[in-house]
MDTraj code that builds the backbone (N, CA, C; nanometers):
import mdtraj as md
import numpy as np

residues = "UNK UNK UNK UNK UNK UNK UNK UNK UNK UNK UNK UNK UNK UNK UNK UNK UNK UNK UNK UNK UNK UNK UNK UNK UNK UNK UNK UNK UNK UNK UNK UNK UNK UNK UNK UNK UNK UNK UNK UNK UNK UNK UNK UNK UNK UNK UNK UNK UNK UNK UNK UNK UNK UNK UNK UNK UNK UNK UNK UNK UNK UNK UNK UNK UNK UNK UNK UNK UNK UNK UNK UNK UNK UNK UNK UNK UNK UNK UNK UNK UNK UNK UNK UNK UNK UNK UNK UNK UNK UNK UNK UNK UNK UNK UNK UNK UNK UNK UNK UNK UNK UNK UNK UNK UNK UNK UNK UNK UNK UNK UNK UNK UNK UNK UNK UNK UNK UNK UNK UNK UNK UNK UNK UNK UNK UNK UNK UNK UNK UNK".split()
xyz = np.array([
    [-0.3526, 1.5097, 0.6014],
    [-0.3859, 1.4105, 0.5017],
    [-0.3940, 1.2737, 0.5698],
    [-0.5259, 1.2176, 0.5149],
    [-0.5302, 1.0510, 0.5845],
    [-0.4539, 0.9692, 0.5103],
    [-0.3359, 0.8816, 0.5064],
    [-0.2732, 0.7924, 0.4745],
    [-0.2866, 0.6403, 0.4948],
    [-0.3389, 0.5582, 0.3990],
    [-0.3736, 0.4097, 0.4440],
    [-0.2399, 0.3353, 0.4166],
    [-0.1718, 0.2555, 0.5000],
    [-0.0396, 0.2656, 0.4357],
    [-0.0374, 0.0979, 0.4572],
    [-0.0221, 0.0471, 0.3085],
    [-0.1022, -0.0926, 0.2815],
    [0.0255, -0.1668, 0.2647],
    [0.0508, -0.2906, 0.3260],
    [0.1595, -0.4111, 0.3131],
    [0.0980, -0.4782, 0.1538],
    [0.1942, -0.5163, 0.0834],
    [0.1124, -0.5766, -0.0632],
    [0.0611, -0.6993, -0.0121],
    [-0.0012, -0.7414, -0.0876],
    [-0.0879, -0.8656, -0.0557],
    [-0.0033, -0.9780, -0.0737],
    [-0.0172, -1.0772, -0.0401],
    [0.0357, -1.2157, -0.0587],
    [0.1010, -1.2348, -0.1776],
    [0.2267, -1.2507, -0.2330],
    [0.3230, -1.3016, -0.3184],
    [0.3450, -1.4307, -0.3431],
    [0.3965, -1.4747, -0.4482],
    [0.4230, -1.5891, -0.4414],
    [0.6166, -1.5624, -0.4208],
    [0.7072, -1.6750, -0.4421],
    [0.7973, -1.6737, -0.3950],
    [0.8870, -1.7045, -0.5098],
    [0.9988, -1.6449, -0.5273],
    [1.0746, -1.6743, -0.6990],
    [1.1810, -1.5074, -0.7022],
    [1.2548, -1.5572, -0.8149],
    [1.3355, -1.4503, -0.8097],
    [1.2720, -1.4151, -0.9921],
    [1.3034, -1.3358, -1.0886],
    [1.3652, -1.2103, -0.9526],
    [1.2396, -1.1242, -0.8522],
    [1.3072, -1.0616, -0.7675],
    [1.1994, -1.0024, -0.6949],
    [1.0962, -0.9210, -0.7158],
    [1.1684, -0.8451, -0.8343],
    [1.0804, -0.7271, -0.8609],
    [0.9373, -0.7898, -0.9495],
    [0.9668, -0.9379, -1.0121],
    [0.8276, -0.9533, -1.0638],
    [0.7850, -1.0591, -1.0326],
    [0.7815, -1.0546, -0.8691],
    [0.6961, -1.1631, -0.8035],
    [0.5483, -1.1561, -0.7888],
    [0.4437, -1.2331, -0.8384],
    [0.3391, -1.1748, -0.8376],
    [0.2592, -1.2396, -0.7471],
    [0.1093, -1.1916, -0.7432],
    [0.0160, -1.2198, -0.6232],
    [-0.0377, -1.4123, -0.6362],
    [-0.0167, -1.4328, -0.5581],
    [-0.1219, -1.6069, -0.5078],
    [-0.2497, -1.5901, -0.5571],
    [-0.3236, -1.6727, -0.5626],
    [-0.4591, -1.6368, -0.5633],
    [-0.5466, -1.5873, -0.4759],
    [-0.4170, -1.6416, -0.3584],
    [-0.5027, -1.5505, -0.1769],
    [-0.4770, -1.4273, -0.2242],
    [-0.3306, -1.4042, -0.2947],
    [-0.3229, -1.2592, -0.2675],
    [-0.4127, -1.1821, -0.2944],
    [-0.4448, -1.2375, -0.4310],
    [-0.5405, -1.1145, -0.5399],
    [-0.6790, -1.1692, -0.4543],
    [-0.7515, -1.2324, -0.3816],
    [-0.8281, -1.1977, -0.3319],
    [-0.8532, -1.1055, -0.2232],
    [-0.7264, -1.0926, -0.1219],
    [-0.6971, -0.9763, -0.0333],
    [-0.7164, -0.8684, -0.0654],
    [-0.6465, -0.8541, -0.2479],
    [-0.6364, -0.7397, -0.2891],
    [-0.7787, -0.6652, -0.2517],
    [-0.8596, -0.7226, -0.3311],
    [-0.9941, -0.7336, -0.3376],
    [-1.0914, -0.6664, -0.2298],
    [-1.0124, -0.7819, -0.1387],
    [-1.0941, -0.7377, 0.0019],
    [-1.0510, -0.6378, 0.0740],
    [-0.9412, -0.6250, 0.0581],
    [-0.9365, -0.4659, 0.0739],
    [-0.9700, -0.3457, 0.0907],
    [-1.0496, -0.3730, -0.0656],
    [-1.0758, -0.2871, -0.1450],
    [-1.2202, -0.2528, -0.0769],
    [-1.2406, -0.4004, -0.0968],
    [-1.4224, -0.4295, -0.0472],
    [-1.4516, -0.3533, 0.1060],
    [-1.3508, -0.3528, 0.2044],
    [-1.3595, -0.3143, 0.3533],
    [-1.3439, -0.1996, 0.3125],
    [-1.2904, -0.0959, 0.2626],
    [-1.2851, 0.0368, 0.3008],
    [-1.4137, 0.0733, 0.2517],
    [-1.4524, 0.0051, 0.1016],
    [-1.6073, 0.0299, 0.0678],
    [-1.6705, 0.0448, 0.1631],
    [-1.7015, -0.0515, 0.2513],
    [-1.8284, -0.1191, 0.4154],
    [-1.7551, -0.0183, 0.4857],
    [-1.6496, 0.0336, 0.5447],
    [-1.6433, 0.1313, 0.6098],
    [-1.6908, 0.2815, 0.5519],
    [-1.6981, 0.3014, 0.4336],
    [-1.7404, 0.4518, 0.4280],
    [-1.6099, 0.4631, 0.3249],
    [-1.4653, 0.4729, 0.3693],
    [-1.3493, 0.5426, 0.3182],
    [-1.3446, 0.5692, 0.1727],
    [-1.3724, 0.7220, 0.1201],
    [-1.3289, 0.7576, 0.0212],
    [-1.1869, 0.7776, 0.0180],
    [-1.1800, 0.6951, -0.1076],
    [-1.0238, 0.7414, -0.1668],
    [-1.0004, 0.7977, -0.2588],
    [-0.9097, 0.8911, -0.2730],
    [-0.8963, 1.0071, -0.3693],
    [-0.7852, 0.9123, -0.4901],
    [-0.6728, 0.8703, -0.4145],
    [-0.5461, 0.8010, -0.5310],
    [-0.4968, 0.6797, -0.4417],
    [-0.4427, 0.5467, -0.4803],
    [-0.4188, 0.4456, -0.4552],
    [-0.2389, 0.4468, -0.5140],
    [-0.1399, 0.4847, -0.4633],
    [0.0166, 0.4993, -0.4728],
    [0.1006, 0.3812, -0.4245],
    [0.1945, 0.3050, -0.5188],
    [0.2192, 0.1829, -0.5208],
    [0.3248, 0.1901, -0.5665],
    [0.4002, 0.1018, -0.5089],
    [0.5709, 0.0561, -0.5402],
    [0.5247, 0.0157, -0.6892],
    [0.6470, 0.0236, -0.7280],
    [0.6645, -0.0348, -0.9227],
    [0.6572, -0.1635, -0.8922],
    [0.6987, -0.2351, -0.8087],
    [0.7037, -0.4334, -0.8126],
    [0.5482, -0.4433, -0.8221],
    [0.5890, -0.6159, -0.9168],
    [0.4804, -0.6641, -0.9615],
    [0.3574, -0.6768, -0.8423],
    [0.4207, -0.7386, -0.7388],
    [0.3106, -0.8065, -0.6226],
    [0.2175, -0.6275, -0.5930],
    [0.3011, -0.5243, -0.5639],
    [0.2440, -0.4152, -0.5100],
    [0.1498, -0.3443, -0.6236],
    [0.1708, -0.3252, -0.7414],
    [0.1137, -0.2626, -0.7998],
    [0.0043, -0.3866, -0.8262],
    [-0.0289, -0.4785, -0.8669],
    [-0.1406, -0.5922, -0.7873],
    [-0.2475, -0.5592, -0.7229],
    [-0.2072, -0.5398, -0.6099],
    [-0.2468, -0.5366, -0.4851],
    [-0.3349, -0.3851, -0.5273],
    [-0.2365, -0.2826, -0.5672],
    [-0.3245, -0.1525, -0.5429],
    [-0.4154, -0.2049, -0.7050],
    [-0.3723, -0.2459, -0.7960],
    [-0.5330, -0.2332, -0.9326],
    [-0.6466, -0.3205, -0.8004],
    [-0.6040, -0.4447, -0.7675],
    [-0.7064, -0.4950, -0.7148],
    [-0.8169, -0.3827, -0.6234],
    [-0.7369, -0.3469, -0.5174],
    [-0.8417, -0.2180, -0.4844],
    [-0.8652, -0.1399, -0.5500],
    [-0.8322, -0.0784, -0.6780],
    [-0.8833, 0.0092, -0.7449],
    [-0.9676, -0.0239, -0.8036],
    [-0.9898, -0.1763, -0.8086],
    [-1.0529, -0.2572, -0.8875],
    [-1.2303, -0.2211, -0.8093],
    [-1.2252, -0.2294, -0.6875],
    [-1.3257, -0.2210, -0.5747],
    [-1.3597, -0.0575, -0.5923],
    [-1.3091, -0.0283, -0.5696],
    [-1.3093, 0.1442, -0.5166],
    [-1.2999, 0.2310, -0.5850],
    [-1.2672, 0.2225, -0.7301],
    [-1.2753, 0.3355, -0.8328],
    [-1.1447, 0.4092, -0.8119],
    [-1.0379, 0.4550, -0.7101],
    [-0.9835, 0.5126, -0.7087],
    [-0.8951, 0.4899, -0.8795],
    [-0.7974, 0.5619, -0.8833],
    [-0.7088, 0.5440, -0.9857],
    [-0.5579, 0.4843, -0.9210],
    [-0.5159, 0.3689, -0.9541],
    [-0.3914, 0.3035, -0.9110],
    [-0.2470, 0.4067, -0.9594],
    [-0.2118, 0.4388, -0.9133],
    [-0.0523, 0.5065, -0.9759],
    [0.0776, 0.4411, -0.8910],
    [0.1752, 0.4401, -0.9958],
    [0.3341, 0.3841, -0.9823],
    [0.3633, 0.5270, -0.9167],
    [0.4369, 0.4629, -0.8162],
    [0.5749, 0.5644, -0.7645],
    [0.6848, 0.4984, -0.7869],
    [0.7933, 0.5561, -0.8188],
    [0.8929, 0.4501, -0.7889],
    [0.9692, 0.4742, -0.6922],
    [0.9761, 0.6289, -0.6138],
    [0.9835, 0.5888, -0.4353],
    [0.9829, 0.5001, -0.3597],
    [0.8352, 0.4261, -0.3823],
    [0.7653, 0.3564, -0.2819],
    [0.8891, 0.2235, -0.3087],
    [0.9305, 0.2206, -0.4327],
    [0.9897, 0.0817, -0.4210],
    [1.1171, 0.0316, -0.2896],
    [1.1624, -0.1127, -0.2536],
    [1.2094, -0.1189, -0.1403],
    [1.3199, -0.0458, -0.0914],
    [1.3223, -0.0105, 0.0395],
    [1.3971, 0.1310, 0.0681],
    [1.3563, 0.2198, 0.0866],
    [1.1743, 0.2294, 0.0786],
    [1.1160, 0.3560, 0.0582],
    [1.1630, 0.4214, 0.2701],
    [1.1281, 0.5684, 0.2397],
    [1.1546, 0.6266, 0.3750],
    [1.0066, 0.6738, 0.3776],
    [0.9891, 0.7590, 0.5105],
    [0.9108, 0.8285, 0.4948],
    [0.8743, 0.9489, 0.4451],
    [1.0109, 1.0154, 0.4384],
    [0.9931, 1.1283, 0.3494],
    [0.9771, 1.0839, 0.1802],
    [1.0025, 0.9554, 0.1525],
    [0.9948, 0.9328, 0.0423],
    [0.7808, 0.8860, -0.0127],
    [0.7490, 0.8751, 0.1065],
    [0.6027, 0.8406, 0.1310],
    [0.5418, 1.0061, 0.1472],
    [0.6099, 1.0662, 0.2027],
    [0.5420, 1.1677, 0.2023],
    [0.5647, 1.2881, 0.0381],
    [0.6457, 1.2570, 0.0078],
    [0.6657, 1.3345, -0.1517],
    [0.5607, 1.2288, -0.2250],
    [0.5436, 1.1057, -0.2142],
    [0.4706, 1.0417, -0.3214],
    [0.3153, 1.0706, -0.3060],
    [0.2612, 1.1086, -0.1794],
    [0.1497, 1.1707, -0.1500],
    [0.1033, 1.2907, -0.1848],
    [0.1908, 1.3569, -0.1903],
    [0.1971, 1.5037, -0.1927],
    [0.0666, 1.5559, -0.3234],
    [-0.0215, 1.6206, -0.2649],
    [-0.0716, 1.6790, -0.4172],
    [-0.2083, 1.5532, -0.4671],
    [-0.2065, 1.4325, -0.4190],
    [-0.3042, 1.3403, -0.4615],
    [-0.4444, 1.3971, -0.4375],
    [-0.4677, 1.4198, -0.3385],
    [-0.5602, 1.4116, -0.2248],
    [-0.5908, 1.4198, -0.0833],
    [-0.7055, 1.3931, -0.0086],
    [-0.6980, 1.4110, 0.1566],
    [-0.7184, 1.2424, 0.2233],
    [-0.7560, 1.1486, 0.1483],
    [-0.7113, 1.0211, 0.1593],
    [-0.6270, 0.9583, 0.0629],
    [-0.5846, 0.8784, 0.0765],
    [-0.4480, 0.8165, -0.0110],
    [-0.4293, 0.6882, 0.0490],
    [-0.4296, 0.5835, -0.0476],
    [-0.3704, 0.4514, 0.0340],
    [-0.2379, 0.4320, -0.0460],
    [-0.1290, 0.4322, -0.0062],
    [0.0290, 0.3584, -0.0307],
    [0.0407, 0.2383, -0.0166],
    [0.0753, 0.1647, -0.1286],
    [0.1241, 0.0388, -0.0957],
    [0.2520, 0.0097, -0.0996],
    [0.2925, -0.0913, -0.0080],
    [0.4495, -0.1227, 0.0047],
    [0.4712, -0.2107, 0.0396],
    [0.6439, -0.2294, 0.0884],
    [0.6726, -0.3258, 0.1043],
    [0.7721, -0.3250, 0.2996],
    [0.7313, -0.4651, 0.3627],
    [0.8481, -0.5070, 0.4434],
    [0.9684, -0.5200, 0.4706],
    [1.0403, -0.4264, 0.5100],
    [1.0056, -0.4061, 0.6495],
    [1.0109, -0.2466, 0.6557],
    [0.9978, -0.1407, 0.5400],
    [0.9727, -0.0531, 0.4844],
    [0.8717, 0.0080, 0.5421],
    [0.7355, -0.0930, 0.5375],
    [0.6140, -0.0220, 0.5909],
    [0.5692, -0.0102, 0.7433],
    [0.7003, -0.0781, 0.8242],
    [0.6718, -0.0708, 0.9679],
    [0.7487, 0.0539, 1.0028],
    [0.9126, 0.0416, 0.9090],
    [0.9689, 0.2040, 0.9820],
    [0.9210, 0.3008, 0.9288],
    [0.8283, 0.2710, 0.8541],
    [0.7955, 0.4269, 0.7834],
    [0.6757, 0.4605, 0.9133],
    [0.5628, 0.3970, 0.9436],
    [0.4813, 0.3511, 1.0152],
    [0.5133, 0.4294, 1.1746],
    [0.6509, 0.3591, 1.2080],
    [0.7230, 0.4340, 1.3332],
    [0.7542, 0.5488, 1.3126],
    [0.8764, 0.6074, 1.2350],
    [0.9036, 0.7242, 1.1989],
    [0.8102, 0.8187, 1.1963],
    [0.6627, 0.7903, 1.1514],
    [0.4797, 0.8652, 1.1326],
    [0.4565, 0.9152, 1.2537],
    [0.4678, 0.8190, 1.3552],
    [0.3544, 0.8478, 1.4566],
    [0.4746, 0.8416, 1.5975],
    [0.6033, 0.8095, 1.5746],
    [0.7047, 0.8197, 1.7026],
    [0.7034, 0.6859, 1.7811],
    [0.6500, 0.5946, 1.7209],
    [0.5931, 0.4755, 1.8298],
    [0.6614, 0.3301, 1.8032],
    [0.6634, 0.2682, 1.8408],
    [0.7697, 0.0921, 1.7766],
    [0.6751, 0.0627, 1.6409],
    [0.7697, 0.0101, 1.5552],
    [0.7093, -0.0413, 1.4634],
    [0.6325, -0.1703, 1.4809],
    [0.5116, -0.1413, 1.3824],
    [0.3768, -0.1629, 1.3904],
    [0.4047, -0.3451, 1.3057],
    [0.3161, -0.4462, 1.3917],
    [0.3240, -0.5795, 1.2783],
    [0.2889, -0.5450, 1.1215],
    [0.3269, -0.6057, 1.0125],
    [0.2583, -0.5896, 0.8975],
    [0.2392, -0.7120, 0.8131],
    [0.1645, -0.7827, 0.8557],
    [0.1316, -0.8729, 0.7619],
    [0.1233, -0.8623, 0.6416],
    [0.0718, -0.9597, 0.5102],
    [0.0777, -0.8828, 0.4065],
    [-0.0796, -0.9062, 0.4138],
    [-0.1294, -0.7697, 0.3274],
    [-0.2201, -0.7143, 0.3098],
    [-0.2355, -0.6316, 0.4777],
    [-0.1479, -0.5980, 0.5135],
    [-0.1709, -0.5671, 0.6483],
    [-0.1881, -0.3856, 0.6446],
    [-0.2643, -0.3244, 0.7340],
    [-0.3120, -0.1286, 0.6860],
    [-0.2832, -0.0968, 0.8389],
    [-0.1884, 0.0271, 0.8027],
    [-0.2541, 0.1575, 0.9610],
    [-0.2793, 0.2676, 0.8552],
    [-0.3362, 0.3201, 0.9400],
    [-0.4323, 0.4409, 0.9029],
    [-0.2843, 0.5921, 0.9829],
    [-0.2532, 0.6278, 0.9041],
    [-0.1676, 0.7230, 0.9551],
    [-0.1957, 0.9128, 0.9237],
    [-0.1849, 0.9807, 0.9666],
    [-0.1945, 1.1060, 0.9935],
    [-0.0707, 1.1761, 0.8916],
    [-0.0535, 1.2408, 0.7662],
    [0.0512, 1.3064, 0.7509],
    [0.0490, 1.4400, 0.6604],
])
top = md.Topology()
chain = top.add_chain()
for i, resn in enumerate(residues, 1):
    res = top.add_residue(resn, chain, resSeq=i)
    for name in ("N", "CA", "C"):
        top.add_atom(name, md.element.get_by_symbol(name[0]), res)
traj = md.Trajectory(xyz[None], top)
């Protein structure tokens, strides 16, 4: 299974955490996102997203682009592992983009592929194998 495993887009900053929502950069990232996998080709089957405000954002915005269908995990939320990425995949499809959160999406990222964890900006993607 191809895994796009997406940093949420730009937040703004405030408590509480869980309903911090996107900037206006963010929700344009979202967007563009969405828009780049379009220009590359990438079909997506399901778009899987932490319950926080900024992440689930981030994935309508690309769903917004791409047709996929956005869905809540509440796995994905912070703390997620990789086995917790890999049950939330399970059963979607043969592409899948996950969205998440820092610093979550670098060890999950390492743990994937055996290698140091990966930068993740926000709106930041690796393309992972699982």
């Amino acid at each position: 299974m191809r895994v796009f495993l997406v940093r949420h887009a730009e937040a703004n900053p405030g408590e509480p955490d869980d309903l911090r929502r996107l900037t206006s950069h963010g929700r344009w990232q979202a967007k563009d996102l969405g828009k780049r996998f379009a220009r590359k080709g990438i079909a997506v089957d399901a778009i899987v997203s932490s319950p926080l405000a900024r992440a689930r954002e981030t994935a309508e915005g690309m769903a917004a682009v791409l047709g996929a269908p956005a869905q809540i995990d509440e796995r994905l939320a912070p703390g997620a592992t990789a086995n917790d990425l890999r049950a939330a995949v399970a059963d979607r499809g043969e592409t899948v983009v996950v969205v998440g959160h820092q610093p979550d999406c670098g060890k999950i990222a390492a743990a994937l592929t055996g290698g140091p964890e990966p930068r993740f900006p926000t709106a930041g993607v690796h393309e992972l194998d699982v």
